[in-house]
C-alpha positions as CSV (number, residue, x, y, z in Angstrom):
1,X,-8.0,-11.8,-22.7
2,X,-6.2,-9.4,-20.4
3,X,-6.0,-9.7,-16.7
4,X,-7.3,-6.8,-14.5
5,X,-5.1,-6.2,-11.7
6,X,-5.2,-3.7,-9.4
7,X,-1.9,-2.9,-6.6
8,X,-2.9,-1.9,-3.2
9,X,0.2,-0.1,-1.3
10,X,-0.7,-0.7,2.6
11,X,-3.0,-3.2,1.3
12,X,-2.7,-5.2,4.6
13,X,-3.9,-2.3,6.6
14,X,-7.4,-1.4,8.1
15,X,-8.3,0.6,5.2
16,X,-6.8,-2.1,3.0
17,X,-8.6,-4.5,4.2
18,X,-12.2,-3.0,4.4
19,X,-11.7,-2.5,0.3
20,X,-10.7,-6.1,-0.5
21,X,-13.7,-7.7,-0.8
22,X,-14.7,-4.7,-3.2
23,X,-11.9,-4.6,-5.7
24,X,-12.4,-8.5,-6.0
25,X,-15.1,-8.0,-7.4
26,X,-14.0,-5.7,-9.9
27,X,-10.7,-6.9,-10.8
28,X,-9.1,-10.4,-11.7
29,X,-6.4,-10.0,-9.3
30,X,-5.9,-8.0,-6.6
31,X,-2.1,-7.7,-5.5
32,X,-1.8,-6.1,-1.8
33,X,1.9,-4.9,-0.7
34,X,2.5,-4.1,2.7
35,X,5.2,-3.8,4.8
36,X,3.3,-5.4,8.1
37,X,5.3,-2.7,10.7
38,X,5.0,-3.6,14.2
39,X,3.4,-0.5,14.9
40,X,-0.2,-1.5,12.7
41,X,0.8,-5.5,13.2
42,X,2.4,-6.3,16.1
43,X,2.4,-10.3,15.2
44,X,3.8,-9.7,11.8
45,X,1.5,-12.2,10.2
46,X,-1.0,-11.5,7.4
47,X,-3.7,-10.5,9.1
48,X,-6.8,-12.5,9.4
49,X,-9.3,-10.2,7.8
50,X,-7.6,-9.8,4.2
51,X,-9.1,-12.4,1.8
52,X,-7.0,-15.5,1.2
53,X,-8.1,-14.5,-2.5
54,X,-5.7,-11.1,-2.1
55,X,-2.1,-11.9,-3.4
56,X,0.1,-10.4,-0.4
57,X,4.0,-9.4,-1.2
58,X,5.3,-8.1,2.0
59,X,7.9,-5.3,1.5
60,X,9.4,-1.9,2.2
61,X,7.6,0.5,-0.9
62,X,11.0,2.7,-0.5
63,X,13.0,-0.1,-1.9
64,X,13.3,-0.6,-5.4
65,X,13.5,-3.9,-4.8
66,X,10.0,-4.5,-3.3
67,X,8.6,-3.1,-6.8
68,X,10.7,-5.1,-8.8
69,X,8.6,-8.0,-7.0
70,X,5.6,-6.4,-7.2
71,X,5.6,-5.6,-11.2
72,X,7.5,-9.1,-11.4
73,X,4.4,-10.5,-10.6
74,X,1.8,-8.5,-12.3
75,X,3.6,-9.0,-15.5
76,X,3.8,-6.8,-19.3
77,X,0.5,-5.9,-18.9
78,X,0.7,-4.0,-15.7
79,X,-1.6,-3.0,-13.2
80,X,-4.5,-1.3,-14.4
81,X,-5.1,0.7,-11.1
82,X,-3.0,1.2,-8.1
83,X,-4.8,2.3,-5.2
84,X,-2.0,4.3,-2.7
85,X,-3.2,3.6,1.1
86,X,0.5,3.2,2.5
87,X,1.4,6.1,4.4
88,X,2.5,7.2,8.3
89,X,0.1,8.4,9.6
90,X,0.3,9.7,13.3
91,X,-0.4,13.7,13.7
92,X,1.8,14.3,16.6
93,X,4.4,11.5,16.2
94,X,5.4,13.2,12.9
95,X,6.1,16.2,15.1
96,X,9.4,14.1,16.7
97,X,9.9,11.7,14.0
98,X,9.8,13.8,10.9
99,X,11.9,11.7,9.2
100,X,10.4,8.6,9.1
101,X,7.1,10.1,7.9
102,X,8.8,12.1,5.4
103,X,10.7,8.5,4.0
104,X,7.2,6.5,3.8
105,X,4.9,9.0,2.5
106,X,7.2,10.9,0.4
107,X,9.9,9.2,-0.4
108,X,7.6,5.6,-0.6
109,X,5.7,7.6,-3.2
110,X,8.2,9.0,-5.3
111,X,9.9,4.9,-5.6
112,X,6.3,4.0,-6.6
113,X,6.1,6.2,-9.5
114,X,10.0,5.7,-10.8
115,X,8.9,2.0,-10.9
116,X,5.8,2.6,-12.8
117,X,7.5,4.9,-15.2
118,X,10.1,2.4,-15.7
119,X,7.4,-0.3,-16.3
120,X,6.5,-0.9,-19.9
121,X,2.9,-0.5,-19.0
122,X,1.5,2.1,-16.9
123,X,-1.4,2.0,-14.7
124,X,-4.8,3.4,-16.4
125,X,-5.1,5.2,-12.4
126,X,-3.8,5.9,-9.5
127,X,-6.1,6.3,-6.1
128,X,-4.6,7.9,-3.2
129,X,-5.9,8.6,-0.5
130,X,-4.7,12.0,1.1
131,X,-6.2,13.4,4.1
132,X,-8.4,16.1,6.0
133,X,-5.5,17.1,7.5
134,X,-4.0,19.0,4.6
135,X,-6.5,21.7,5.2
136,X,-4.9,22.7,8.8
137,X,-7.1,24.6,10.7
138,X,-8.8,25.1,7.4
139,X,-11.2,27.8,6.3
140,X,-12.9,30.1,8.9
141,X,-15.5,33.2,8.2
142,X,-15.6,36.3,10.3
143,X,-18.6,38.7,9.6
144,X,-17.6,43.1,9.3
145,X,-19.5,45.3,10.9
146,X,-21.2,46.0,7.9
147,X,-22.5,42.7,8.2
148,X,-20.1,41.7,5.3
149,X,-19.0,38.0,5.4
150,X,-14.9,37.2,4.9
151,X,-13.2,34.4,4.4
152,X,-9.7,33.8,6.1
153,X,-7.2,31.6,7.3
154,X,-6.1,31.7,10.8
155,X,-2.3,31.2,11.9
156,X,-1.2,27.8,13.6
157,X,-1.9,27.3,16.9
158,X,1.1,27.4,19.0
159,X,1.8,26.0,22.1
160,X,1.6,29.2,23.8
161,X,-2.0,29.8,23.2
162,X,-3.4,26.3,23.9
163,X,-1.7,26.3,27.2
164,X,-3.6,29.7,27.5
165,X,-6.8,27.5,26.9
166,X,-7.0,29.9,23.5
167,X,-8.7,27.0,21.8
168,X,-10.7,29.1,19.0
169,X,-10.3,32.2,16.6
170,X,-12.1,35.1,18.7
171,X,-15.6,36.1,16.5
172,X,-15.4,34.0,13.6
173,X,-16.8,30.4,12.8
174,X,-15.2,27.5,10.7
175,X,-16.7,26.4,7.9
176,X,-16.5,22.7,6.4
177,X,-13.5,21.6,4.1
178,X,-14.0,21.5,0.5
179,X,-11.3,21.4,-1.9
180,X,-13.4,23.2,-4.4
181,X,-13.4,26.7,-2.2
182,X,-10.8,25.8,1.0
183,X,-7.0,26.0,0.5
184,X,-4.6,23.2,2.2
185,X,-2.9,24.5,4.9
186,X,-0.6,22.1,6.7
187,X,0.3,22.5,10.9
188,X,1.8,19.1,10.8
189,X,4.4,17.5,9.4
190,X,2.1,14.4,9.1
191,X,-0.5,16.8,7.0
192,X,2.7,18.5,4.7
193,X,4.0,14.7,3.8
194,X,0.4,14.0,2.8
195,X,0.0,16.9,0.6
196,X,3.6,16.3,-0.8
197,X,1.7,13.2,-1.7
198,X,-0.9,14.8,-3.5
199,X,1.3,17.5,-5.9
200,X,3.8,14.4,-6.6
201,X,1.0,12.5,-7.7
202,X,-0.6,15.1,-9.9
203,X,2.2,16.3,-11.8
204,X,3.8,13.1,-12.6
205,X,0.1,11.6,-13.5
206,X,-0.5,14.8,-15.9
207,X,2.8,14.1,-17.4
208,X,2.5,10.1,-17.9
209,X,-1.5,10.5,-19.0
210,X,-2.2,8.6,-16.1
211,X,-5.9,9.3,-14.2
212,X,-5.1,10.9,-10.5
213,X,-8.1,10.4,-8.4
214,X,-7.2,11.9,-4.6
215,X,-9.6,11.2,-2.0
216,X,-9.1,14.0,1.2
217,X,-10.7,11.5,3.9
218,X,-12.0,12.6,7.6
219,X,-11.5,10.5,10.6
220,X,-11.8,6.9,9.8
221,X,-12.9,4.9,12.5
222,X,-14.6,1.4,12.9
223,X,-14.0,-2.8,13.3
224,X,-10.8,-3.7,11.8
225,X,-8.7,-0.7,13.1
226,X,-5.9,-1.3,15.3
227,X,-6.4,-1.2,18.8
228,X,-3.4,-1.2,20.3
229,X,-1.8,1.4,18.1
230,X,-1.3,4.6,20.2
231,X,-1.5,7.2,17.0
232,X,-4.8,6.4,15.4
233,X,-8.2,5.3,16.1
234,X,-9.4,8.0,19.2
235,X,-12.9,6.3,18.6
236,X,-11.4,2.5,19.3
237,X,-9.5,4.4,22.6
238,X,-12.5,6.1,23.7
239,X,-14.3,2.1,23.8
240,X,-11.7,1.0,25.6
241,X,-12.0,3.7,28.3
242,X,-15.7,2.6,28.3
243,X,-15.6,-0.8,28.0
244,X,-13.3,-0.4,31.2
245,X,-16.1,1.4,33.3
246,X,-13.9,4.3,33.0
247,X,-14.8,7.7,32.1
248,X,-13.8,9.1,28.8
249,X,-10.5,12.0,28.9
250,X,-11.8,14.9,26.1
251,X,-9.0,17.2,25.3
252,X,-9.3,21.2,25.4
253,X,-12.7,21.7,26.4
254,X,-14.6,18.3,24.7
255,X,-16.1,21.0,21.6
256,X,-13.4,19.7,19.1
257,X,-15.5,19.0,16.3
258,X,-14.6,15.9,13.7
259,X,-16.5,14.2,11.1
260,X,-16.7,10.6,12.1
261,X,-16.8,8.2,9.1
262,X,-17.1,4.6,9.2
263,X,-14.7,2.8,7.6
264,X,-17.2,0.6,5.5
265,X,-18.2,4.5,3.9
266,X,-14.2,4.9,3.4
267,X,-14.1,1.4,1.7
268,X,-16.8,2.3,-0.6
269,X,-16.0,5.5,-2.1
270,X,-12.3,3.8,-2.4
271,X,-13.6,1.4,-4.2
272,X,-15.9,3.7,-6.2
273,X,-12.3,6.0,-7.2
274,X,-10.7,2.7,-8.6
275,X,-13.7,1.4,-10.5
276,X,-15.6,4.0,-11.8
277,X,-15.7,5.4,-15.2
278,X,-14.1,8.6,-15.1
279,X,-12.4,10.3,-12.2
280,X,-12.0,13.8,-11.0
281,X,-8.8,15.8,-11.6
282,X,-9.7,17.7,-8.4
283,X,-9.5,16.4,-4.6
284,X,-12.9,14.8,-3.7
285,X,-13.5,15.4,0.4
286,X,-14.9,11.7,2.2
287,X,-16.7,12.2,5.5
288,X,-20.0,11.0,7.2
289,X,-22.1,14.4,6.0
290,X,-22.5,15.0,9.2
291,X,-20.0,17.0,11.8
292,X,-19.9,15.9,15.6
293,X,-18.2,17.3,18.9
294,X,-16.0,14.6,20.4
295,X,-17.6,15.3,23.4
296,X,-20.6,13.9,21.5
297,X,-18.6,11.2,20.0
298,X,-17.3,10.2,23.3
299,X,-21.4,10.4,24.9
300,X,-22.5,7.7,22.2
301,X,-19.4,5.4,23.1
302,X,-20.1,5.8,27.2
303,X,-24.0,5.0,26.4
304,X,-23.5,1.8,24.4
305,X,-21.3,0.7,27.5
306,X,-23.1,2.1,29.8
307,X,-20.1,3.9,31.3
308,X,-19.4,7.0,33.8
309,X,-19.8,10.5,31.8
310,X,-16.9,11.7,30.1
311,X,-14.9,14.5,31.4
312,X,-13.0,17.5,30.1
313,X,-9.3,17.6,31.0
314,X,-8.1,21.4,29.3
315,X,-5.0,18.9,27.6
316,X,-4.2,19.8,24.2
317,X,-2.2,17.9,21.7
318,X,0.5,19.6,19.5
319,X,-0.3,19.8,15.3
320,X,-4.4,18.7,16.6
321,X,-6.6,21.3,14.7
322,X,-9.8,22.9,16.1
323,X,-12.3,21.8,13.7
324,X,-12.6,19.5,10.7
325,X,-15.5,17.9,8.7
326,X,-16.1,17.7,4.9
327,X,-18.2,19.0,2.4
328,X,-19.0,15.6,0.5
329,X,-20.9,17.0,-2.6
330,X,-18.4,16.8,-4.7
331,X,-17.8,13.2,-4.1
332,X,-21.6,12.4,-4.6
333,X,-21.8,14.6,-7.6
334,X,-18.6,12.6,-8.9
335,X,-18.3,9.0,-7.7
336,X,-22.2,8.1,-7.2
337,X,-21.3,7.5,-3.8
338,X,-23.3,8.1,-0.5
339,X,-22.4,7.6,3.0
340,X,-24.8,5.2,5.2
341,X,-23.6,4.9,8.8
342,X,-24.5,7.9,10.9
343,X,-22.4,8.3,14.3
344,X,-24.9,5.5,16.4
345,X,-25.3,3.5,14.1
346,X,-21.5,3.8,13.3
347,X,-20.9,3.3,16.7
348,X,-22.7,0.4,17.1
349,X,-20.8,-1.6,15.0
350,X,-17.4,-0.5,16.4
351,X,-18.6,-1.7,19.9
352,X,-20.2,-5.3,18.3
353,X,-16.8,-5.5,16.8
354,X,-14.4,-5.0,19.2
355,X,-16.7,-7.2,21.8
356,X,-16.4,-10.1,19.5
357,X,-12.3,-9.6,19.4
358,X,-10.7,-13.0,21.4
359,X,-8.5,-10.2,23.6
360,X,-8.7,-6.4,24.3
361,X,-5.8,-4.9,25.0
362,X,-6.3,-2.7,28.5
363,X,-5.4,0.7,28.8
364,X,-2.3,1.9,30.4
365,X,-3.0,2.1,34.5
């Protein structure tokens, strides 16, 4: 009998991690390669939450080398499914470190697929997950004075006009991303290496018969994430402002709205992309189904601690869009999957987490 195997790129990472237990279940061996960068592990080591049943090669995915030991070890067979989670992923550091995004995201992806082609054995799928932030500022409607409804796509916002506290598009209103009806729109570099990620991906899958299943996911928060890491997690940043007895900074005017999604959600419809029958050939949006304010985010968060109010501070962060949640009826529809944490409840266990954590690292004075 055959071996199912499935590679995980960033396997070691808080999303790799959450889907572990998951693909054991489905696959005979589950092969994670990661890199362990200081910036996601700052003690090198294989962290503590990835099974001891999970096969861990630690490597670079832009050298050839790393997938010479990766297919080395899976053998003539090859994987069956690779699951793509590696990636750079910090909005506004790809803004002054273009390159190094552009080498892990693009370049990391276009080494992955010249080793699979190169393999005798292809993988049956590939599972990547892209991001919300393709979309840019996304899809917004504006209604005539006939009472006529339009859909458009407002410019980037510059620097000029958040400074001018210009934070959104005079008489209109956003609507939710959906790859069905909204077209990606990148105001990050961050966001144009991830949809790089997406058109490599589809037109080298199409070529090599290979299933593409791309999963467009909305701000994934929860236990596991890294909390000392100064790019990701604003939900793990706004406990520790809490936990501190300190009030919660919101940026622009604390109406920035986001779609919250635990990461035990994200694991699942991951899991559901590498396992299920048949996949989509289209993007497939992942959020909570619901869409929050961050002021409301950051109200849960000072609740649960019991902590001052948070405040507005009018700051604004460079390639940060307006507003952002998903349509997820396509990804019901297509991978039986349904969302269960709403943003308490979601909340609630981040906070149980990170108060069982040995150490907390404190905020900056």
């Amino acid at each position: 009998m055959s071996t199912r195997t499935v590679v995980v790129t960033g396997g070691a990472g808080f999303i790799g991690c959450a889907i572990a237990p998951g693909l054991l279940e489905s696959f005979d061996r589950v092969i994670a390669v990661d890199s362990l960068h200081p910036q996601i592990h700052p003690a090198q080591q294989r962290p503590a939450d990835l099974p001891e049943q999970v096969e861990l090669v630690r490597g670079d995915i832009c050298e050839p080398a790393t997938w010479d030991e990766v297919l080395g070890r899976v053998g003539q067979d090859g994987p069956e499914v690779v699951v793509h989670l590696a990636a750079e992923t910090g909005t506004g550091q790809s803004l002054t470190e273009s390159s190094r995004h552009a080498q892990a995201n693009v370049l990391g992806t276009t080494r992955m697929l010249d080793a699979l082609a190169a393999h005798p054995t292809r993988p049956g799928r590939i599972v990547l997950t892209s991001s919300r932030a393709v979309y840019g500022e996304g899809a917004w409607r504006r209604t005539d004075e006939e009472g006529e409804a339009a859909i458009f796509y407002p410019a980037q916002r510059t620097a000029a006009t958040l400074a001018d506290a210009q934070w959104d598009v005079p008489g209109a209103q956003p609507v939710a991303m959906d790859a069905r009806r909204v077209q990606p729109n990148p105001v990050s570099v961050y966001a144009a290496t991830k949809l790089a990620q997406e058109h490599l991906l589809r037109v080298w899958a199409a070529s090599f018969g290979v299933e593409a299943a791309i999963l467009r996911l909305q701000n994934v928060y929860g236990p596991g994430q890294a909390m000392a890491n100064p790019y990701t997690g604003i939900m793990t940043l706004f406990c520790r402002y809490a936990r501190e007895g300190r009030s919660i900074p919101l940026y622009e005017d604390g109406e920035v709205r986001r779609d919250f999604v635990l990461i035990d959600d994200v694991a699942s419809a991951v899991v559901a992309a590498a396992t299920a029958e048949h996949v989509s050939t289209d993007p497939l949006d992942i959020g909570s189904g619901q869409v929050q304010t961050i002021g409301t985010a950051a109200r849960t968060i000072a609740a649960a601690y019991g902590a001052p109010a948070p405040h507005v501070t009018g700051k604004f962060r460079e390639g940060d869009v307006r507003h952002a949640w998903a349509d997820i009826e396509a990804a019901r529809a297509t991978l039986g999957w349904e969302p269960h944490y709403d943003l308490e409840a979601g909340v609630a266990r981040l906070v149980a987490w990170i108060e069982a954590q040995p150490s907390v690292p404190p905020l900056p004075a």
